[in-house]
N, C-alpha and C positions, 0 to 999 in steps of 0.2 A: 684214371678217374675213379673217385673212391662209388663203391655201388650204393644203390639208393635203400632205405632200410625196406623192408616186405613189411606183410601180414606178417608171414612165418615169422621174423624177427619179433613182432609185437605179440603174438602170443605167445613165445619162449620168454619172453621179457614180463609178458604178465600173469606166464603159469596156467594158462589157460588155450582150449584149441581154437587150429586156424578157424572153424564151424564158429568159434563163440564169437571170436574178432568180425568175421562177414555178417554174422547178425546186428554186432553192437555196427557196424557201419552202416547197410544195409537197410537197418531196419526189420527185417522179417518179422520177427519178433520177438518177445520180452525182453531185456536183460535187465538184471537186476542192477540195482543204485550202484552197489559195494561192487560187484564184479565190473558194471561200464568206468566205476570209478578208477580200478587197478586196470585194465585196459588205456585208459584217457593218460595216467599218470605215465603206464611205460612208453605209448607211442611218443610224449615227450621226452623222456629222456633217449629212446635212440632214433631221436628225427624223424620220424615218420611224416610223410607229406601231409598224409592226412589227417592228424592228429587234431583240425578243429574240429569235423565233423564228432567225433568221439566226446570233446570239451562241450560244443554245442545240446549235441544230444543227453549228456548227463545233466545241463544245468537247465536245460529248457524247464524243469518243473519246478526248479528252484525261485524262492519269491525273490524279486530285486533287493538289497540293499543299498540306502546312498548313504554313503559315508562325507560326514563333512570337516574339512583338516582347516584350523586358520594359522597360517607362519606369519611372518613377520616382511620386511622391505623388502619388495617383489624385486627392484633394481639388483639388489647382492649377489655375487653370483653362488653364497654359501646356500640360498634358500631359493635359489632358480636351480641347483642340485638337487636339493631336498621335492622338491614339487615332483622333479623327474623321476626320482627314486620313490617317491609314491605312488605313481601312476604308474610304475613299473610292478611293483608289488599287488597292487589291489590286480594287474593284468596277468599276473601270474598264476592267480589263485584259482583254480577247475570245479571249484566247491560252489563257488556261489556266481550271481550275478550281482556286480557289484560299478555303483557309478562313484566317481570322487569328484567330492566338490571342495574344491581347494581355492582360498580366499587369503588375500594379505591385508593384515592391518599396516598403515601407512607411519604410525606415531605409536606410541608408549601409552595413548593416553585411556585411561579405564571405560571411557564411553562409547571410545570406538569399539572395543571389546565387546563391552557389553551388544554395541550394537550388532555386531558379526555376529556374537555367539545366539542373540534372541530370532535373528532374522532367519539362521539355518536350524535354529529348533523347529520351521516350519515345516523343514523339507526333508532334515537328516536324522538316518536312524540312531544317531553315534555319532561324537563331535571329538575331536583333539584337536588340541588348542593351545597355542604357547601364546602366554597372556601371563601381565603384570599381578601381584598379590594385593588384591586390595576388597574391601567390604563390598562393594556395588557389586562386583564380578560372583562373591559367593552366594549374592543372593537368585545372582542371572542364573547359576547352576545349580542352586537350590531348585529353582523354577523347571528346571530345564529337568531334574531326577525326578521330581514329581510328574511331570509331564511324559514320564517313561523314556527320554531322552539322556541315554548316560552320558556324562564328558571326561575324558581322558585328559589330563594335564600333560604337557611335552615339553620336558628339557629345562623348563622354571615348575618347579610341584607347586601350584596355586589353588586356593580354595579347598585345602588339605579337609578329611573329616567330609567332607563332601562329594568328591570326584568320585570316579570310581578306582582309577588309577591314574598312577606315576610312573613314564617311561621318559628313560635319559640316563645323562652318565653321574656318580655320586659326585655331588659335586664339593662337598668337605672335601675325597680325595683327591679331587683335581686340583684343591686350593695346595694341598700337599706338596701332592707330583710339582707342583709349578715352583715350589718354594726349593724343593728337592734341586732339581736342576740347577737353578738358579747358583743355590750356595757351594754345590762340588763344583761349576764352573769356574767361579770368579776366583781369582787365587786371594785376591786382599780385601777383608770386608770393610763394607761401607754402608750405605744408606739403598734402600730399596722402596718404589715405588708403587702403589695397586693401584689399578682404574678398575671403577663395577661404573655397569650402565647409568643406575640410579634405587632411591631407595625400596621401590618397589620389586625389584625382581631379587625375590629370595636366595633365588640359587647362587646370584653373584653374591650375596651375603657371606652364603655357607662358602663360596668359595675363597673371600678376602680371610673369613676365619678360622679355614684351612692353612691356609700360607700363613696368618702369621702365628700360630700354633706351632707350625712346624718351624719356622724361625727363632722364636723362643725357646723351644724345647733344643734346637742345635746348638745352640749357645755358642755362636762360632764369631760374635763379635759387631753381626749384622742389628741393621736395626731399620725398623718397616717406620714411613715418614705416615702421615695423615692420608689416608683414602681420599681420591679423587674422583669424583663424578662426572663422568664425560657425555651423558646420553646415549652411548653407541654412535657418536657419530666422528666421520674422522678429521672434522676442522675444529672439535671442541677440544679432540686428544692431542690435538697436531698443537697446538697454542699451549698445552696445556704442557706437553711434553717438553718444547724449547723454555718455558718458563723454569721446570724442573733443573733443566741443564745448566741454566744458568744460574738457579741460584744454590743448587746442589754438586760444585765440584767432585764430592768425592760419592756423587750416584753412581751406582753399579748395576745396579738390575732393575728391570720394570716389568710385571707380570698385566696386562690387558683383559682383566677376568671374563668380560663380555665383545661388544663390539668396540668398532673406532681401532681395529690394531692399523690398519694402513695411516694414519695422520703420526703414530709414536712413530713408526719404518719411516718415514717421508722424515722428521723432524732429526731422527738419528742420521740420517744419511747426509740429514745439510749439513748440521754442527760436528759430526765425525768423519773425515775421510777414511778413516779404516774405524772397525765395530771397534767399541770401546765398551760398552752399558749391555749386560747380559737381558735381553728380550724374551718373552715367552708369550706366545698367544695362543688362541683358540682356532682351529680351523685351517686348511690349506687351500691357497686359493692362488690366484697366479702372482699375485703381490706378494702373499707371504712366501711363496715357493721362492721368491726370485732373490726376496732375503734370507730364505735356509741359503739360498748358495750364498750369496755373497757374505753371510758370518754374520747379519744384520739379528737376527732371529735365532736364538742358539736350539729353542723345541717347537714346535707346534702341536698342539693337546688336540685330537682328529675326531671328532662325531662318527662313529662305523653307521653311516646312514643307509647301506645296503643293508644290513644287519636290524638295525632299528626300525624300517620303513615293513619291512618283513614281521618284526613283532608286535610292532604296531596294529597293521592289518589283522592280523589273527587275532590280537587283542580286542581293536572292535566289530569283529567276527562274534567271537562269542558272548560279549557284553552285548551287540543287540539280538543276540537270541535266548539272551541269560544265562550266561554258561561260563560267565570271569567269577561268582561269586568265591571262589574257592583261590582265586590267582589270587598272589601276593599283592600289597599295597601300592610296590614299588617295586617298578622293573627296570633294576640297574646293568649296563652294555658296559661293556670292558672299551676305553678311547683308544683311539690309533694314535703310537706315539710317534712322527714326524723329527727323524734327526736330518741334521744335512748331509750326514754320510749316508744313506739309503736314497738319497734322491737322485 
């Protein structure tokens, strides 16, 4: 049986004597911010049983912050991840006390937005928000920076010139990556497809005009058909993709820029008993995992949302204490690239 960590261990770990550790537990008295801080930090890393009394005692003086997150379809299971992975980060953090109010928008549409983002200007000190690019929302966050309430855009850069910041993955590259794959796959070019959610989410923009940037500039014979708009949803891609099949024989690749990849996967699988049309989507999920194996899916482009859920948090850390002015515009995350050999 492995032994249990000590004091001793937590004071070796924090550079400090076992005396200062029974105070910071104890209570006796003082210790300071910076030293209960380095204390709290190493009981956690070598398990110390006690290590909330230490978290507790450091932040008891700290004022609360509520952080307020709005994602997108509660049902999906890419953003019932993300929820988890927030709540995980903002519970990691020994700095502060901090509550997350995490809320999904249901639809696309800019009033639902607007209504999320005005309702938690009531409550939160700091908002991230993945929301469509449209005039009504810049002005909700006009209101919202006056109001001393900074908002953070997430994964679509909306309301640019206004936010305070941009955290996500670049998404011109990703339109790249997606075109990249695609074309060293396929051995014989032909005709390639894109789906974006719709015209408002910028980011699937910049990502349809990545890929065919990159298509163009490969000159390898391919040639990108008319952008489809699917809403993100997967009965509009699912119709949308057999309609492709059938009247594009020599389609080879389809990149899924946003949501709706499960309805292309469902629609490949009926008209193809073995893959035939090079896939690319966004995200790993148990649908798309189950098509990395079976060849249906040749990459999946991965959100590192332990990674970004952690930057995020620090992010609106110091933004509501004022302390991002100096952070870059835009906080771009390196994506998790998903082959089916690694799975």
């Amino acid at each position: 049986m492995a032994r249990r960590p000590t004091i001793r261990d937590v004071a070796d770990a924090a550079g400090v004597s076992v005396t200062t550790v029974d105070r910071a537990i104890n209570g006796r008295s003082v210790v300071r911010d910076e030293t209960m801080r380095k204390i709290a930090e190493a009981a956690h890393r070598v398990g110390y049983h006690g290590k909330g009394i230490f978290q507790d005692r450091l932040i008891s003086g700290v004022p609360e912050l509520r952080l307020g997150f709005v994602l997108l379809k509660k049902s999906q299971e890419f953003f019932q991840n993300f929820a988890r992975e927030i709540e995980q980060a903002v519970a990691d953090r020994i700095d502060i006390r901090a509550t997350a109010d995490i809320r999904f928008s249901a639809s696309q549409s800019p009033d639902e937005f607007a209504g999320l983002l005005t309702s938690m200007g009531k409550s939160c000190d700091v908002i991230a928000c993945i929301a469509v690019n449209d005039q009504r929302l810049n002005q909700i966050v006009q209101n919202l920076k006056d109001d001393g309430v900074p908002v953070i855009s997430l994964l679509n850069d909306f309301a640019q010139g206004i936010r305070r910041n941009y955290i996500g993955l670049n998404n011109m590259k990703i339109g790249r990556l997606a075109a990249w794959i695609i074309t060293k796959t396929v051995r014989q070019p032909g005709k390639l497809a894109v789906f974006v959610g719709g015209s408002r989410w910028h980011g699937h923009d910049l990502r349809e005009v990545g890929f065919r940037s990159f298509v163009r500039e490969a000159g390898q014979g391919f040639s990108v058909l008319d952008t489809l708009v699917n809403l993100e949803t997967r009965q509009v891609t699912y119709e949308a993709t057999l309609d492709l099949l059938n009247r594009h024989p020599d389609l080879k690749g389809i990149y899924v820029a946003g949501g709706g990849m499960e309805g292309a996967i469902s629609a490949l699988r009926e008209v193809h008993p073995q893959p035939q049309v090079a896939l690319v989507v966004n995200e790993v999920t148990a649908e798309s995992r189950a098509a990395l194996i079976d060849g249906y899916v040749v990459m999946a482009i991965s959100t590192p949302l332990p990674e970004l859920c952690r930057d995020l948090v620090d992010l609106m850390v110091k933004s509501a204490r004022g302390q991002s002015n100096d952070a870059p515009a835009q906080h771009f995350l390196d994506p998790r690239i998903i082959l089916p050999e690694i799975l």
